[in-house]
N, C-alpha and C positions, 0 to 999 in steps of 0.2 A: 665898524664893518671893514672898513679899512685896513686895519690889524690883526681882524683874520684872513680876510685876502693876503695877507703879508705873511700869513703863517703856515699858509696853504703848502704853499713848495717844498718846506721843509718838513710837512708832515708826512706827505707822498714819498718824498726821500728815506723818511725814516721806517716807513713800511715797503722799501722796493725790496730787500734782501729776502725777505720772509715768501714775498708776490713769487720771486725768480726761482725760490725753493721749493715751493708748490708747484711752480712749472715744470721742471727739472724732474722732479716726483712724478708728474701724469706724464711727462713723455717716454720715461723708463716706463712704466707700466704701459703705456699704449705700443712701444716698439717688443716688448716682452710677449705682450697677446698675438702681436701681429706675425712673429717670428718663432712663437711659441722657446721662447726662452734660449734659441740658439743666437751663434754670432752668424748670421748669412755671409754665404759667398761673395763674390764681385757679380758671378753674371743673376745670380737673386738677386742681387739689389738692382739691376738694371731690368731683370725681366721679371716683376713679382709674380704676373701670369703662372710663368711655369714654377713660379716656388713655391706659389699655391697647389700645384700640381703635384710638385713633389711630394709634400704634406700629402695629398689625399691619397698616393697611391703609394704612401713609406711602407704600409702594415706588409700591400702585397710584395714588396719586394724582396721583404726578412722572412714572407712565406715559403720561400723555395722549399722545396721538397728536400727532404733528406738523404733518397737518391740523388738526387741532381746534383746535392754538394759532395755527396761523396765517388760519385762518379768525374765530377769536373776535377775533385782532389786524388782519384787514382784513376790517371788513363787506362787506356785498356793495352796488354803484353801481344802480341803478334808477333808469333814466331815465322823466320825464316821460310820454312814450308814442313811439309807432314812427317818429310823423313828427319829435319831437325828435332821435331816433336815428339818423332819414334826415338830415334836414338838418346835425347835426354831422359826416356823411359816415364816420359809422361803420359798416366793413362786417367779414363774419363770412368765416373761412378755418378747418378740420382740421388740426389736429396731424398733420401724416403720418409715415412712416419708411421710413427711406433707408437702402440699401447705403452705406456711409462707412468709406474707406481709416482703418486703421488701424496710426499710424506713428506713429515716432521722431525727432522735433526735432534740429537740430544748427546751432551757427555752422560759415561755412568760407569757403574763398577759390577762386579760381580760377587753377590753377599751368599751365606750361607741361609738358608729355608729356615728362618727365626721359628716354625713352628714343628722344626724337626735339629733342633737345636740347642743343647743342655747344657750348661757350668753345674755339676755334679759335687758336690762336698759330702762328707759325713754328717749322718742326723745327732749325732752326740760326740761332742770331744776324747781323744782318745791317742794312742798311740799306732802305728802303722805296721801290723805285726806278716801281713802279706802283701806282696805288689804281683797280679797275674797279669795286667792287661801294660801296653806302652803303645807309645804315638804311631799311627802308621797300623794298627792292630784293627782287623773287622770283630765283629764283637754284634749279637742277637741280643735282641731284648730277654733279658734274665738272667743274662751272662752276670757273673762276681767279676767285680773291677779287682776288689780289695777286701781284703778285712783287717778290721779296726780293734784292739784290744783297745774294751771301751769301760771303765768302771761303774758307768750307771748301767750299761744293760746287766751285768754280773747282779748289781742290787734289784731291778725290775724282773729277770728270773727267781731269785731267791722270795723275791713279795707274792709270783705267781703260784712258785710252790706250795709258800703257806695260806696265800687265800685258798687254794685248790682239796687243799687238807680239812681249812675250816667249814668249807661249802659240803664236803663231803660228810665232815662229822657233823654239822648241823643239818646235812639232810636227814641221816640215819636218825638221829635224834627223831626229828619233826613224821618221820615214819611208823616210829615205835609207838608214839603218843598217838598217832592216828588210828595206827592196827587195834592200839588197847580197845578202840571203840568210847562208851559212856562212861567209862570205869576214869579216864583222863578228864578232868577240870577244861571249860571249854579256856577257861584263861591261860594257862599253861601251854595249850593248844595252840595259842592267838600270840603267846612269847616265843614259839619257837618259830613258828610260821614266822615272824618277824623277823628271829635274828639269822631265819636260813637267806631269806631278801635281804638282809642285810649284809650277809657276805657274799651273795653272789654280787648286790652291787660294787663290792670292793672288787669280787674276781674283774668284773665287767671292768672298772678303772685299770687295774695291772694288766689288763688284755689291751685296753686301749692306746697306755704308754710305749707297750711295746709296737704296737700297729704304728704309733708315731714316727717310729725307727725303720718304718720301712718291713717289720716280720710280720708273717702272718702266724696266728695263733689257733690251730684247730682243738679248740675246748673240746668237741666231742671224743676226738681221738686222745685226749691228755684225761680224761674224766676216770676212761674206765681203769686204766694204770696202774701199777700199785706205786707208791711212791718210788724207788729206787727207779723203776723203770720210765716213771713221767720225769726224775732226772736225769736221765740218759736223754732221754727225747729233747730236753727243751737245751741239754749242753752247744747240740749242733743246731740249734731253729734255726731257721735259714741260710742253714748250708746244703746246695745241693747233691746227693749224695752220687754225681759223676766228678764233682771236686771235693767229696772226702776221699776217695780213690785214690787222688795223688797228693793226701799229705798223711804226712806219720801220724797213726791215732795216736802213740804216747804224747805228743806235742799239744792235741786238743784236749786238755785237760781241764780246762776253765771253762766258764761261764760266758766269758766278756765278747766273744769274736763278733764285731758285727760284721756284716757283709755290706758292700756297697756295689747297687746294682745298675745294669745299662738299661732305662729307660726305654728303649726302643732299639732296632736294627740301626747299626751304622758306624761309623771308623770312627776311634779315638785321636783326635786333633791335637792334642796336648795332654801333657803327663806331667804335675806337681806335685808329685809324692814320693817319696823313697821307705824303705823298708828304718822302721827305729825313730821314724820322724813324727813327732806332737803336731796333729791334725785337730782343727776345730771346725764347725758347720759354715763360720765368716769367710773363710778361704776355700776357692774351690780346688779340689785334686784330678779332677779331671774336666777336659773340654770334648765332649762327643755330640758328632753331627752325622746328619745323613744325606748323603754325597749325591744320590740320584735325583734329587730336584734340587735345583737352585736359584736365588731371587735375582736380577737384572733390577737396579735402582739408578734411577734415571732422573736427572734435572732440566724441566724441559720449562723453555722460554713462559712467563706469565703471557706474553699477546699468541701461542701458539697453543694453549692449554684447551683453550676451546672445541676444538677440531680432535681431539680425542674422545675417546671414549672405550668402557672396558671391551676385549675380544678383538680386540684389532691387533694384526701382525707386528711384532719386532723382529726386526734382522738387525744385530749385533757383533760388532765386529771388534774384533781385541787386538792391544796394542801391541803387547808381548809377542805371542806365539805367530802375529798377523794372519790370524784363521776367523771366519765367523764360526757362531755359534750354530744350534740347530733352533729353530724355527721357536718363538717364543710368542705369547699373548700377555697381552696388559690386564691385568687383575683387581690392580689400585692403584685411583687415583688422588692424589694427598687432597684433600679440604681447606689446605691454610699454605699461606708463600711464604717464603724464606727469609727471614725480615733482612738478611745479607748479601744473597746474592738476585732476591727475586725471582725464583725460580721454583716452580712446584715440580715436586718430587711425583716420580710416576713407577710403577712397578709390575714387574711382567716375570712369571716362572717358565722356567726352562729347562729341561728335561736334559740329566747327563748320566745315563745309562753307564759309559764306560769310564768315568769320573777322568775326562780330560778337561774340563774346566777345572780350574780353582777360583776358590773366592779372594777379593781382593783383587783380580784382573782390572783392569781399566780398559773401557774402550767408549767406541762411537757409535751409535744407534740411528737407526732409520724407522721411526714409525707409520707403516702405510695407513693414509688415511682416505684412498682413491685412488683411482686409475683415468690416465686421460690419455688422447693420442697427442705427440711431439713429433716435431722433426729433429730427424740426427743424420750427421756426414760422419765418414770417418776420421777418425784422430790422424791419417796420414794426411790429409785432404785441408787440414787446418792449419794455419802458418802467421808469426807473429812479426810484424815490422817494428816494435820498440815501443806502437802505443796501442795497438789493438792488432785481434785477431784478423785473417784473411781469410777468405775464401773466392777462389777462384772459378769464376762462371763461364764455361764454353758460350764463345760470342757466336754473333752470325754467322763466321765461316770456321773452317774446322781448326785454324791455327790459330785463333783469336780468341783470347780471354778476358774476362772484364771483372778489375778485383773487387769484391762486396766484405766492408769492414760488417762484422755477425757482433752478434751480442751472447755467450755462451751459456748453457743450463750447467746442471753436474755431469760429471766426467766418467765414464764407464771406461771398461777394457778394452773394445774395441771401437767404441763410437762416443760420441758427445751432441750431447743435447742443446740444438741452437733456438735461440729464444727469438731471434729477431737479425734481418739481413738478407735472408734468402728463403725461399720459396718452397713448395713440394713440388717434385719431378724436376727441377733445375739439372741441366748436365754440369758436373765441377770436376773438375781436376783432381783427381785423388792423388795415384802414386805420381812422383815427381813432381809437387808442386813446390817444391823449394827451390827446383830450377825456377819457375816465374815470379815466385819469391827476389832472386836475385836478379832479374831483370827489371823488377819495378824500381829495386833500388837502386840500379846502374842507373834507371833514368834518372830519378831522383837525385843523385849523386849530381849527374850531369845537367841539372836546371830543368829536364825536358817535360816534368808534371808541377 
């Protein structure tokens, strides 16, 4: 018993360091609760009454209004008297509020009407025996761009001739056997009748090759002909006979001319062909569009897509010419986002009667999507100290101003749209506020705010 009593001291010794660290341990955390993790002052530690105080009334005191701080941080300007006020040609305007379109931004360009829009080539390879039309040229639908010295058409008239020959003598045939009446074998009857169908389906094939080339083919009118004269007719098939007028008929003496024709009403945009030059159907010879509507495509934000919808206003404003457009509607709106810039494409036509737009312009777009009332000052009435905007509020008496830092909307020509800072019906300082402008900063200068 004795030898643990004797062991006793040195065992409490060898467990004090550990005892003093556990201690050490709960009084940081009990001074951490107590002070909530700050270091206190000298007069908190002496009065914890009022540090408790302080605590419970910290939130209200970083409450301060927003006025208050920016009022304590821009004193108020106090001129002189009325006639200093007159003579620095400071005069007083209302805060008013306005109806103001409420819309969605977007870059975009100005494209050509893809469904008034053509890359025109030749329907069969060939050589370039006329060029009528060049860039810059108005041009109707039906108009001859060109004709093509073409070798297969020269062969697909020559196939027509002769089906048209055979259709003919096996009709006379299949007529004669008819007239005879009983006297004709019904079988002989049943072989011609066949091979008269059978040449018309040929005719029908050589009528259709040629349809493929863009001609049209009036069988009725080539039937009754007599041969020499159904080749006359088919020398010039579609040529129209106000441009055989001005070329030398010695010159059309072939077969082969095709014509290539303008789809629709509209200006030829581009010209790739020259006269002598080997044309094929892969390369186009002409670019023709039509000028009096054009598409507006548009990149507009994916979190702003929503707020769209077709028939709604664009106002389009171009970079070049800095004019807007005339008044355009949204027509489509893309399905899928731009896996690069995130952006869905939106599209709106636009009307250009007297072909002052071009395609290819760039500009900025506003699409309305609402209408709300704003407040706006005028853009002289607004004034900038190096971190924010001013605006200057008629105080109590009539030489006293008190400056309210605004928060600003978009920017118009004559006013601007303030978001936040002042009021509707406030009196503010319109013309001449750059004089109190430089009186805030004298103070300022001078330690006085």
């Amino acid at each position: 018993m004795s030898a643990r009593l004797r062991k006793l001291p040195s065992l409490v010794l060898s467990q004090l360091p550990t005892v003093l660290t556990l201690v050490l341990l709960g009084g940081i955390a009990w001074w951490g609760y107590k002070w909530d993790w700050k270091v206190p002052t000298l007069p908190e530690l002496l009065n914890p009454s009022s540090a408790r105080s302080h605590t419970e009334h910290g939130d209200e005191e970083e409450s301060l209004s927003a006025t208050q701080a920016r009022e304590k941080e821009l004193p108020p300007i106090k001129l002189p008297s009325e006639e200093a006020m007159e003579e620095a040609g400071i005069k007083t305007g209302s805060v008013d509020e306005k109806l103001m379109d409420d819309y969605v931004t977007a870059h975009g360009h100005i494209d050509f009407d893809q469904n008034h829009y053509a890359h025109l080539s030749t329907r069969a390879s060939g050589t370039a025996w006329r060029v009528f039309k060049q860039a810059g040229d108005e041009v109707k639908k039906g108009d001859v761009l060109a004709l093509i010295a073409c070798p297969e058409l020269a062969q697909l008239k020559f196939d027509l001739q002769q089906t048209l020959l055979l259709v003919k003598m096996k009709q006379a045939y299949y007529q004669r056997l008819e007239q005879a009446g009983e006297s004709t074998p019904k079988k002989d009857l049943e072989q011609a009748e066949f091979a008269l169908r059978e040449a018309r389906v040929a005719l029908s094939k050589t009528q259709q090759s040629l349809q493929n080339l863009g001609l049209h083919v009036p069988l009725d009118e080539l039937m009754p002909l007599k041969d020499e004269q159904a080749a006359v007719r088919l020398r010039t098939l579609g040529i129209p006979d106000s441009l055989l007028q001005h070329l030398d008929p010695s010159t059309v003496t072939g077969n082969n001319l095709l014509p290539m024709y303008a789809p629709f009403d509209g200006m030829v945009v581009r010209r790739d062909i020259v006269i002598g030059e080997m044309v094929t159907p892969a390369t186009p010879q002409f670019h023709l569009a039509d000028l009096r509507r054009l598409w507006i495509c548009l990149h507009v934000r994916l979190e702003e897509v929503a707020r769209l919808k077709e028939g709604q206003e664009v106002a389009f404003h171009l970079d070049g010419p800095n004019e807007d457009t005339p008044p355009a509607k949204i027509t489509w709106i893309s399905a899928e986002v731009d896996e690069k810039t995130r952006t869905v494409t939106v599209r709106a036509e636009v009307d250009n009667p007297q072909g002052r737009l071009r395609p290819n312009t760039f500009g900025d777009a506003r699409i309305i999507v609402g209408r709300q009332k704003r407040l706006i000052v005028p853009n002289e009435a607004l004034q900038f100290d190096g971190t924010s905007h001013i605006v200057f509020v008629h105080g109590p008496s009539s030489i006293e101003f008190q400056p309210h830092r605004v928060q600003l909307g978009p920017r118009h020509k004559d006013f601007t749209v303030v978001l936040s800072g002042v009021e509707a019906g406030q009196n503010i300082a319109v013309s001449g506020s750059h004089v109190l402008l430089s009186e805030m900063l004298k103070k300022r200068i001078a330690g006085e705010d």
